[in-house]
C-alpha positions in Angstrom: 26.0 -59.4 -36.2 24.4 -57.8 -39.2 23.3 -54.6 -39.5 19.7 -53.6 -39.3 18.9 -51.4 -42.8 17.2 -47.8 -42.3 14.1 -47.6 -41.5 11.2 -46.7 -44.1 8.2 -45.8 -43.8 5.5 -47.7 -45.9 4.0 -45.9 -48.8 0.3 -44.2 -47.0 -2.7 -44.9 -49.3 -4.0 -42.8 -51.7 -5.7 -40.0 -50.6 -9.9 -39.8 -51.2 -10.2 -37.8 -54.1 -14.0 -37.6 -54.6 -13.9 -37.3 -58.6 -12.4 -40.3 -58.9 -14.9 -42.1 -56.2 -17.9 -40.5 -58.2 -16.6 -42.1 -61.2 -15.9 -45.1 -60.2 -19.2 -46.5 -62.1 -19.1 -44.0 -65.2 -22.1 -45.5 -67.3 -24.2 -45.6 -64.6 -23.3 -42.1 -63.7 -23.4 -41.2 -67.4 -27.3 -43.0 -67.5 -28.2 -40.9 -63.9 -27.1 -37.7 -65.1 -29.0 -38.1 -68.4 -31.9 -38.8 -67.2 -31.6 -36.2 -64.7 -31.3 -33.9 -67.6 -34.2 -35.2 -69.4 -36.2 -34.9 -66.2 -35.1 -31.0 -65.6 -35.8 -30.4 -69.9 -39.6 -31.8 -69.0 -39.8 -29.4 -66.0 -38.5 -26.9 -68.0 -41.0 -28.0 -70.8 -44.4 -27.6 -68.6 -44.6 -23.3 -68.4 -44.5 -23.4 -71.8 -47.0 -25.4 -72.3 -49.3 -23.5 -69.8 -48.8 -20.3 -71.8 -49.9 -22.3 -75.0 -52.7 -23.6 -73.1 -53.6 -20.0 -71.7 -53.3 -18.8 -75.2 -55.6 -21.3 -77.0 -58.2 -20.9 -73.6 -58.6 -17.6 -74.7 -58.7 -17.9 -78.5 -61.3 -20.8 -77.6 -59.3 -23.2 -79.3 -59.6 -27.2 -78.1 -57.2 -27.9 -74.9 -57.8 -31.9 -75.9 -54.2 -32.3 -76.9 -52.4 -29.6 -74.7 -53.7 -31.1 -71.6 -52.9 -34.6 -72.9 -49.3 -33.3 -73.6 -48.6 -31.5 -70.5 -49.7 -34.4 -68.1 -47.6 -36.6 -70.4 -44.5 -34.8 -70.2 -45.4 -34.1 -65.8 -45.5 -38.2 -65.7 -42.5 -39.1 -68.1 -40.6 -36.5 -66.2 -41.6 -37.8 -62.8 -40.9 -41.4 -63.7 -37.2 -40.5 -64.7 -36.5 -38.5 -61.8 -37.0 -41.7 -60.2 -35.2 -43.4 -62.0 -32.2 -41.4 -61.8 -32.7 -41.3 -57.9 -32.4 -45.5 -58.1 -29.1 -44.8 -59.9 -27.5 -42.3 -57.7 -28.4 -44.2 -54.5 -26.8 -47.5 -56.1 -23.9 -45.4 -56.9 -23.8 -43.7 -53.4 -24.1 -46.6 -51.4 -21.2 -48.3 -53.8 -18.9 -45.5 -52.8 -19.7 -45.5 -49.2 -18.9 -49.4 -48.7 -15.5 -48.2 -51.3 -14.9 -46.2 -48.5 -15.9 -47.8 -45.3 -14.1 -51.3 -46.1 -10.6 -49.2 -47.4 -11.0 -46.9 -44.0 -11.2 -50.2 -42.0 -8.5 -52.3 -43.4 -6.0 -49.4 -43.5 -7.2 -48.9 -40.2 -6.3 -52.9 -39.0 -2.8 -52.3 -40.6 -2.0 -49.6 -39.0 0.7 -49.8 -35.8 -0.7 -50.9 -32.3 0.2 -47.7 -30.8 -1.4 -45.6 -33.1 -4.3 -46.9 -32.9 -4.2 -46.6 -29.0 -3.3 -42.8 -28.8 -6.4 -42.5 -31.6 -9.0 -44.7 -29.8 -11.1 -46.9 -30.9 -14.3 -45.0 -30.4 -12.5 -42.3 -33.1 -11.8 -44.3 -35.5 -14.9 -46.1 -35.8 -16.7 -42.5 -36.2 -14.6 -42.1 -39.8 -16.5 -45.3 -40.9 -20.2 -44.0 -39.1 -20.8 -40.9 -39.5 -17.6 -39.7 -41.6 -18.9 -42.2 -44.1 -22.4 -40.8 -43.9 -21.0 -37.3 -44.8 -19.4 -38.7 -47.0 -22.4 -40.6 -48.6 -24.7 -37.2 -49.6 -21.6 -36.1 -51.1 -23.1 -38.0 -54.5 -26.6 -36.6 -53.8 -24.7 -33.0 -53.9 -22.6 -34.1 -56.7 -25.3 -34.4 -59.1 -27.8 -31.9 -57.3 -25.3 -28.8 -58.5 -25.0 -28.8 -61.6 -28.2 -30.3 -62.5 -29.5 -27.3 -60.3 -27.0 -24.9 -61.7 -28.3 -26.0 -65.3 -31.8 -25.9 -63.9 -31.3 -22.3 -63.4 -28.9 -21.2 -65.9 -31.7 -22.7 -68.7 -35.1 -21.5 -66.6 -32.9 -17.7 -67.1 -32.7 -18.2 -70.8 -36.3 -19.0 -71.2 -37.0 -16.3 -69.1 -34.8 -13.6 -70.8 -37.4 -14.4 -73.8 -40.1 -13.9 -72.4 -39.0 -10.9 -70.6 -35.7 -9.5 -70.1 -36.6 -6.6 -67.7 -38.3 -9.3 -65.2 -35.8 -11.4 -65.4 -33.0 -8.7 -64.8 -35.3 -7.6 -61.4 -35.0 -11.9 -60.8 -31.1 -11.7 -61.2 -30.5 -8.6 -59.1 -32.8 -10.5 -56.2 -31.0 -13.6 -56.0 -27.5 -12.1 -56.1 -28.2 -10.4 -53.2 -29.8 -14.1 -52.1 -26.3 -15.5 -52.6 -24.2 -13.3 -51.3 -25.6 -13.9 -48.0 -25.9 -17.8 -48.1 -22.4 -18.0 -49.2 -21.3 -15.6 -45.8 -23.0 -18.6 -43.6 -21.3 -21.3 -45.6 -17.8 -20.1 -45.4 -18.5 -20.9 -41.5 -20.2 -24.8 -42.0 -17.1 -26.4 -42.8 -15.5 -25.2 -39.6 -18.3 -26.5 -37.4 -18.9 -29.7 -39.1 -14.8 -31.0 -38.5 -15.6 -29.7 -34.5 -18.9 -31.4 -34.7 -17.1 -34.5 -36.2 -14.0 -34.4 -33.5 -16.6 -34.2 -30.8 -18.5 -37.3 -31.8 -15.4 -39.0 -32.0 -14.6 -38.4 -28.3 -18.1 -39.3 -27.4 -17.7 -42.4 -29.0 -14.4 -43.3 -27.4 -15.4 -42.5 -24.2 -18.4 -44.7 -24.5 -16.9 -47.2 -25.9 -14.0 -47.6 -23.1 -17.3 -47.8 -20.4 -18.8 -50.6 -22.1 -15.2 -52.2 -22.5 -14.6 -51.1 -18.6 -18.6 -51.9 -17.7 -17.8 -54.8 -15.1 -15.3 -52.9 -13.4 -17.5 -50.1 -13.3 -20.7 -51.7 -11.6 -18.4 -53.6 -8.9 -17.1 -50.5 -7.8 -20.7 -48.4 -8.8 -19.2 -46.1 -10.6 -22.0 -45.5 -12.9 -22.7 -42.1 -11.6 -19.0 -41.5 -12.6 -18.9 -42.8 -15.7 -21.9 -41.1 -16.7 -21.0 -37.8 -15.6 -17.9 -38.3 -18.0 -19.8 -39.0 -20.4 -22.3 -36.5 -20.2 -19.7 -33.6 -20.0 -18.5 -34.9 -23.8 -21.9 -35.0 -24.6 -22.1 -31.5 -23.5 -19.4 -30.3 -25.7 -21.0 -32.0 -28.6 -24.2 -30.3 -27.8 -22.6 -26.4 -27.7 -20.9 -27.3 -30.7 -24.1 -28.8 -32.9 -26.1 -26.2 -31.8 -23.6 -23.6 -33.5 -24.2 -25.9 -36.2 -28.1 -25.7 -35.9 -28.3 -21.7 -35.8 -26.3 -21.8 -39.1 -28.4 -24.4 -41.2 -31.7 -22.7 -39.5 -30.1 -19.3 -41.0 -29.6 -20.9 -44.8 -33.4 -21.6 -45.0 -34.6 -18.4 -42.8 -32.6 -16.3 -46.0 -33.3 -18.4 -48.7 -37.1 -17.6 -47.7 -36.7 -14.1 -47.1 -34.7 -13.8 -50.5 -37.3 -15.6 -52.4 -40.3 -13.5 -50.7 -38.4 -10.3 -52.2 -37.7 -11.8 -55.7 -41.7 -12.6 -55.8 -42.6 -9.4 -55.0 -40.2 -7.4 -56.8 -41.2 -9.3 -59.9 -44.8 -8.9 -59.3 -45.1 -5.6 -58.5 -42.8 -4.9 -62.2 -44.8 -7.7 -63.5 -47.7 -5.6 -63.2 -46.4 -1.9 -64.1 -45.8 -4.0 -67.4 -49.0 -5.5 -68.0 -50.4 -2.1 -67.4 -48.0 -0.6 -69.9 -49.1 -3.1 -72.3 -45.5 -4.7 -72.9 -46.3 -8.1 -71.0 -49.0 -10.4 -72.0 -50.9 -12.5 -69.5 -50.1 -15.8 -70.7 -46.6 -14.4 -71.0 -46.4 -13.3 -67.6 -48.1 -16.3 -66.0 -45.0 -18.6 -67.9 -43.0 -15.8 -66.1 -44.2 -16.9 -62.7 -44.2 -20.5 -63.2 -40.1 -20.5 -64.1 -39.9 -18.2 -61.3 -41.4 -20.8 -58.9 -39.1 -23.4 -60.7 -36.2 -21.1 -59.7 -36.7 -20.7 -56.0 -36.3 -24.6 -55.3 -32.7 -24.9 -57.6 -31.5 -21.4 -55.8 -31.9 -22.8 -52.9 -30.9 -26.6 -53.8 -27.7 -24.2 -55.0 -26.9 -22.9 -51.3 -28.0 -26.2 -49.1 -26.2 -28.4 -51.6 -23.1 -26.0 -51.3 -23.4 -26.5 -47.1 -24.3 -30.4 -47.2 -20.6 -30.3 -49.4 -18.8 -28.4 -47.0 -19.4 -31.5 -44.5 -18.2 -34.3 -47.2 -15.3 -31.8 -47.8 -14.9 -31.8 -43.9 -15.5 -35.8 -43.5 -13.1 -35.9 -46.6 -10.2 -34.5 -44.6 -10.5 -36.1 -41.2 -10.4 -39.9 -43.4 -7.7 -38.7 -45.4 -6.0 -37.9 -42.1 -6.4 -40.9 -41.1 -5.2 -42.5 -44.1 -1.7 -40.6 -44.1 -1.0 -42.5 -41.2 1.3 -45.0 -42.3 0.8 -48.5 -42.1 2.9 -51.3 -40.3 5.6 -52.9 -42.8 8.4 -51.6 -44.9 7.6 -50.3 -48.5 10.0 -52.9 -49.6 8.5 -56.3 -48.2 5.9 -57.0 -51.0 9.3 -57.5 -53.4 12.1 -58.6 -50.7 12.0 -62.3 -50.6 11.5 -64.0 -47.1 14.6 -64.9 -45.3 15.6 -68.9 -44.7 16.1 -69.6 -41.2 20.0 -70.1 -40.2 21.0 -73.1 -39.1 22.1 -73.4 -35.6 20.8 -69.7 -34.7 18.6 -68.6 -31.5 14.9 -68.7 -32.3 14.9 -65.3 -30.8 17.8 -63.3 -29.5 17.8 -59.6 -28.1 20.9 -57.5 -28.8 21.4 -54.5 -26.5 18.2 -53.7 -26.8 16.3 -50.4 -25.5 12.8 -49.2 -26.2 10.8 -46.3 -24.9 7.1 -45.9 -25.2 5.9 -43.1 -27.4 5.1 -40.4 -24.8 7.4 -41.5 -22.0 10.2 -40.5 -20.2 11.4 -43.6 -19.1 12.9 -46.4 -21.3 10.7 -49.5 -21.0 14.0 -51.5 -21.7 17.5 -50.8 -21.2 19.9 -52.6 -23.1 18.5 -55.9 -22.9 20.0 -59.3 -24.7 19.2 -62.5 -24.2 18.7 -65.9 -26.4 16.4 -68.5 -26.8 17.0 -72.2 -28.3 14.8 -73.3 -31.5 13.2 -75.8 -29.5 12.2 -75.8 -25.7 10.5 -73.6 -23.0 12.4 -70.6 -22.2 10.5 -68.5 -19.1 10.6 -64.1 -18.8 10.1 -63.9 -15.7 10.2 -61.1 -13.2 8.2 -58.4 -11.3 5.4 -56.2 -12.5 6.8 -53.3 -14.9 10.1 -55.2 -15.9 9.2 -55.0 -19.5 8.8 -58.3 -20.1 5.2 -58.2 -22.2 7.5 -55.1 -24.1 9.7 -57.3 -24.8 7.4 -59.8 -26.4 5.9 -57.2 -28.2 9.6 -56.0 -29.8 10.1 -60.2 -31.4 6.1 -60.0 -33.2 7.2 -56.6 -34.5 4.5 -54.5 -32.8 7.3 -52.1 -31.8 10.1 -51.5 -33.1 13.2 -51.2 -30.6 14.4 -47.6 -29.7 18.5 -49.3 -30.4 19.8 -52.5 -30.4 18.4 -55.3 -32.7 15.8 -58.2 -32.5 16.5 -61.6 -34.6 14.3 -64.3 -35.4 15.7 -67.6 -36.6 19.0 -65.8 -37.7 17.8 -62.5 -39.5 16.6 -58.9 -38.2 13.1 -58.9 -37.2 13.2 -56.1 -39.8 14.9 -58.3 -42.4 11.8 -60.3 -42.3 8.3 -59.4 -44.8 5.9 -58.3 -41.8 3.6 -61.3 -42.6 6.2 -63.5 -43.3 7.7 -62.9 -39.9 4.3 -63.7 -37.9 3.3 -66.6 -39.9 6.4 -68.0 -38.0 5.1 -67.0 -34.5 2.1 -67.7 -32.7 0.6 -65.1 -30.1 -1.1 -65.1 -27.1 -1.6 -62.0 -25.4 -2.6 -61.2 -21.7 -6.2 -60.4 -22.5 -6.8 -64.0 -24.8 -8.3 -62.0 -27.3 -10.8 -63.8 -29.4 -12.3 -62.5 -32.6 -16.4 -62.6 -33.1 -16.4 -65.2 -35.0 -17.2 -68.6 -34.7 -15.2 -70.8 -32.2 -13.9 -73.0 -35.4 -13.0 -70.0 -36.8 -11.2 -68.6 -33.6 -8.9 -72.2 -33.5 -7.6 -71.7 -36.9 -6.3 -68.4 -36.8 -3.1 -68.3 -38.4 -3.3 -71.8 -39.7 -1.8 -72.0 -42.9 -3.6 -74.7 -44.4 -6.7 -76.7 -44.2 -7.6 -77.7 -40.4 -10.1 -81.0 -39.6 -12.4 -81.7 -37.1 -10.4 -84.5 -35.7 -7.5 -82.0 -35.2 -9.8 -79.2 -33.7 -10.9 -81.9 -31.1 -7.6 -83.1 -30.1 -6.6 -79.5 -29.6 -9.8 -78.9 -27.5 -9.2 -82.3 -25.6 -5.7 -81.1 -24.4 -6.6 -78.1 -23.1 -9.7 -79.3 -21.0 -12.4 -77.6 -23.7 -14.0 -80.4 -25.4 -17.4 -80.5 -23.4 -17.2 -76.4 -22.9 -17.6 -76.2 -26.8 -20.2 -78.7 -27.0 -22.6 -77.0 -24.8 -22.1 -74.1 -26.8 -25.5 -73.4 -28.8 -23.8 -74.5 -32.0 -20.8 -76.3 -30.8 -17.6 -75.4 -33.4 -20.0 -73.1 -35.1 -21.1 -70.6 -32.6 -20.5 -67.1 -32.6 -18.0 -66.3 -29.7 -18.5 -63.0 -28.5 -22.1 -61.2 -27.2 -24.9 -63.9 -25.9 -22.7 -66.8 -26.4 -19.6 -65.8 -24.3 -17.1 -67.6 -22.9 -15.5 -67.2 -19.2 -12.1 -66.0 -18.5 -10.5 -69.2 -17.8 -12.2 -70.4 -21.3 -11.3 -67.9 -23.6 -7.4 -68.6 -21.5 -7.6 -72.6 -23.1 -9.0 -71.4 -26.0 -6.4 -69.1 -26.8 -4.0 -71.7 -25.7 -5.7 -74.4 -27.9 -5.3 -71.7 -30.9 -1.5 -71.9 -30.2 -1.5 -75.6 -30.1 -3.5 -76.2 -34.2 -0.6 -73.3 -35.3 2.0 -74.7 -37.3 4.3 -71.3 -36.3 7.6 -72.0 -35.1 7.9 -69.7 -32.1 5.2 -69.4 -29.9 4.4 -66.8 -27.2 2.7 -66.7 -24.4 2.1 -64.0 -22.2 1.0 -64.6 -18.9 -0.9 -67.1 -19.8 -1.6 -68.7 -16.6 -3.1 -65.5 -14.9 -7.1 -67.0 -15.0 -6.2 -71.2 -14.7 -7.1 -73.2 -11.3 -4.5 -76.2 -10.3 -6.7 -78.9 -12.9 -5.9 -76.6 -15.7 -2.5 -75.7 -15.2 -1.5 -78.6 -15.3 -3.0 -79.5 -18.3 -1.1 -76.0 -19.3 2.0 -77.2 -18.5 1.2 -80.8 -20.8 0.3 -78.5 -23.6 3.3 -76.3 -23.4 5.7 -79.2 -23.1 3.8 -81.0 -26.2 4.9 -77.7 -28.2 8.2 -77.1 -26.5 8.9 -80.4 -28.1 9.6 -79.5 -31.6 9.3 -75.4 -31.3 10.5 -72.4 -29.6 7.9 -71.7 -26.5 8.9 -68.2 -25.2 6.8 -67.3 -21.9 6.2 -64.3 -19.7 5.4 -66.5 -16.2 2.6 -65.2 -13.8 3.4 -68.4 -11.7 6.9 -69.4 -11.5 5.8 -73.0 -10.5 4.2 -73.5 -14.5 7.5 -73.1 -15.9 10.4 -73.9 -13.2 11.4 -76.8 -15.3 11.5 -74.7 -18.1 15.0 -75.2 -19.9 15.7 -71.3 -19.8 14.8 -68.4 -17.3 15.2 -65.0 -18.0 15.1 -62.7 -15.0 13.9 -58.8 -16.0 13.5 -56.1 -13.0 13.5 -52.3 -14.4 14.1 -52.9 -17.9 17.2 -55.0 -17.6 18.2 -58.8 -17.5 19.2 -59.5 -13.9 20.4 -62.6 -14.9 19.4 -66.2 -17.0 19.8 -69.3 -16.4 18.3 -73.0 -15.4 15.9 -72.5 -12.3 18.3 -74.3 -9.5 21.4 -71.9 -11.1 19.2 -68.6 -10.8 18.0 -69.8 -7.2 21.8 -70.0 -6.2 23.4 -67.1 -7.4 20.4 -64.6 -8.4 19.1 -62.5 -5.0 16.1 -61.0 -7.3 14.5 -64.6 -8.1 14.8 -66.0 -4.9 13.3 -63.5 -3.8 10.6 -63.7 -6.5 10.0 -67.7 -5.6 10.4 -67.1 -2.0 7.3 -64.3 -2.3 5.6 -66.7 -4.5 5.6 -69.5 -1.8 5.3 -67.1 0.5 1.8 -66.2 -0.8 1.0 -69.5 -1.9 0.5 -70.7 2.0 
């Protein structure tokens, strides 16, 4: 038997570094940024010009031009600030789908029981709201330093005019900062609990709406909603810490503001009395002063909207640590050739335990199937037989003991070259929202016609269900244009029929079909049996009692395997399974 090779973990993605995202697109960055720049020189540009128009009002010299000039340089300034805004959003929205569509696939590749311990409703917050966070981090981006220049130049300009207002403007806003920056050092805190608690919000929800039949049968809406509402709760306590911070950032920045104004009016004035500030001088003064307050405070809300992408940054790059299914080393390990002769599948002493549990799920189990025929898992509920499904597609990986498929280790085989051999149909007979066309060729390697899609439809008892679909092939499955249990059951089985995979596995996949339909099951399953391995976890023992191979599980283990007449005379456990069966059957 060869041996399995070590384990590895598959390289995680790289992390979100948001320098690199907001450069992604550097000319138009480059363009928004200068005209940014242009637009804060003209805003910079208009005080001045109202002290030269004060100065020539009262040397009664014409205003014709200055007037002309200043409105000129208002609109040109205005129209590139808009400008730049068209660029920024482009660039924004750019990164965010960057981001959503990377966030998404890693999160498809990842394991199937990581994603169940993180919930659905959780990770679909990291591309909604996360995202969104994540999306005014280009806003901020650009808003700092432009507002950081903004004031860094406005102080220049109003060190010339006049130094000692502009040291009483310095000492002010210090003060200013020093307290904005004591509330922000908190923001980033509350916005990753404000985050987490949307998450669980959205994962409870989510598993009601999944659960929402079962819930109104029994009326548990009441109960359901009370759940609900105590998350929602939690989320509240925890955005209304958030609140009482951003309504303090504002609160200070106004009260800060309020005390620079007066502080430099009431010098302002002691100077003009002095006769060491001119008029004009100090009504330029007042002007860049006004121009100040909004880039201060664009300064401390900008610095707080950052701490939330910084927090949004985290949680997604937590989530993209996670590593994905594979081995690092199937995109250059060439894919196996099936071995002559060998077992389609075949189980060696294995045992697996679910993440979390105490108890092995299986114990040591081996068994073999043929590369062509039906070969039935059969036994009670909690055997481990849908585990043992789950171990051959690679979904798990056994705890000891080794899986082969057509001759090599299931961890020989490139993860995608391993399931493009295997077809799989799971308990739930999952279909995608897409169109029903769409939902038959899944998996299908090539090109699939209608005629083929038809026959496939025709065998499993679908073909006038699909026509009275809306849109026939083309119809959206999923929302309005559902289809039943039993439907989605032939549909699923119908999928596994087009495949051109050469082990197919079903499991339970007789749980929703009346008489009329399983016996068309049984003519599908014999039409692939003929020239594949069929592997099938049995609800009813009477769909696959002519199947060439039965394995009997209880607790984890193979009880025994054999032909049906062999198991009925010398297992206990299955006659006791088919005697219950028939038992219930009358």
């Amino acid at each position: 038997m060869a041996v399995p090779p070590p384990r590895t973990e598959p390289p995680a993605p790289d992390r979100i570094r948001l320098r690199r995202e907001l450069t992604a697109d550097p000319l138009r960055l480059t363009c928004a940024l200068l005209l940014a720049v242009a637009a804060t020189a003209g805003a910079l540009a208009l005080p001045l010009l109202v002290r030269r128009i004060i100065t020539d009002f009262a040397a009664h010299r014409p205003l014709t031009t200055d007037i002309a000039l200043m409105c000129a340089v208002a609109v040109l300034g205005a129209l590139v600030q808009a400008l730049a805004g068209r660029l920024l959003a482009w660039i924004g929205e750019r990164m965010t789908y960057r981001l959503r569509t990377r966030i998404m696939e890693h999160a498809l590749r990842l394991p199937l029981p990581v994603v169940r311990a993180k919930g659905t409703g959780e990770l679909t917050a990291r591309v909604t709201s996360d995202a969104l966070l994540l999306r005014e981090v280009v806003d901020v981006a650009t808003q700092l330093p432009l507002a950081g220049l903004t004031v860094v130049a406005t102080l220049g300009v109003m060190v010339w005019i006049d130094w000692v207002l502009t040291l009483v403007t310095v000492l002010a806003l210090a003060v200013l900062c020093v307290m904005v920056l004591l509330i922000l050092r908190r923001m980033k805190t509350n916005v990753v609990q404000q985050q987490e608690a949307v998450g669980r919000v959205a994962q409870r929800f989510t598993a009601s709406l999944e659960a929402l039949a079962t819930v109104k049968a029994y009326r548990a809406e009441p109960v359901a909603a009370a759940a609900l509402a105590e998350d929602a709760g939690k989320l509240r306590e925890v955005a209304l810490q958030g609140g009482r911070l951003n309504t303090l950032v504002p609160a200070v920045l106004t009260l800060g503001n309020q005390f620079a104004m007066i502080s430099v009016i009431l010098t302002g004035g002691a100077r003009l009395a002095s006769g060491h500030l001119q008029v004009a001088a100090f009504a330029a003064f007042l002007l860049y002063l006004l121009q100040t307050v909004p880039s201060v405070s664009t300064l401390a809300t900008g610095f707080g909207r950052l701490q939330g992408g910084l927090a949004a940054r985290d949680r997604c790059n937590d989530l993209l640590a996670l590593p994905a299914e594979g081995d690092r080393r199937d995109a250059a390990r060439p894919t196996p050739v099936p071995v002559a002769g060998a077992p389609a599948v075949e189980f060696h002493a294995v045992s697996f335990t679910h993440t979390g549990s105490d108890h092995p799920a299986l114990r040591g189990v081996s068994f073999s199937t043929a590369r062509t025929g039906l070969t039935a898992v059969v036994g009670p509920s909690g055997a481990g037989k849908s585990t043992a499904l789950a171990l051959v597609d690679r979904f798990v990986q056994p705890s000891s003991g080794s899986v082969t498929v057509l001759g090599h280790d299931v961890r020989h085989w490139p993860l995608e070259a391993l399931r493009a051999r295997i077809a799989y149909v799971d308990q739930s007979f999952t279909l995608l929202e897409a169109t029903a066309r769409d939902n038959l060729r899944l998996g299908r390697s090539g090109p699939v016609g209608d005629a083929e899609l038809a026959a496939a439809l025709g065998a499993v008892g679908l073909t006038e269900d699909v026509a009275r679909l809306p849109h026939g092939l083309d119809t959206v499955l999923g929302r309005e244009s559902d289809l039943s249990g039993g439907q989605r059951q032939r549909m699923a089985l119908a999928r596994a029929l087009l495949s051109d995979a050469e082990i197919v596995l079903l499991d339970e996949p007789t749980s929703q079909l009346d008489g009329l339909n399983e016996q068309r099951f049984r003519a599908v399953v014999d039409t692939l049996a003929l020239t594949r391995a069929v592997v099938v976890v049995a609800h009813r023992l009477s769909t696959v009692q002519h199947a060439r191979h039965v394995v009997m599980m209880n607790h984890g283990t193979v009880v025994d395997a054999g032909e049906h007449g062999t198991l009925l005379r010398r297992c206990p456990p299955y006659r006791e399974l088919v005697a219950s069966q028939a038992v219930a059957a009358h």
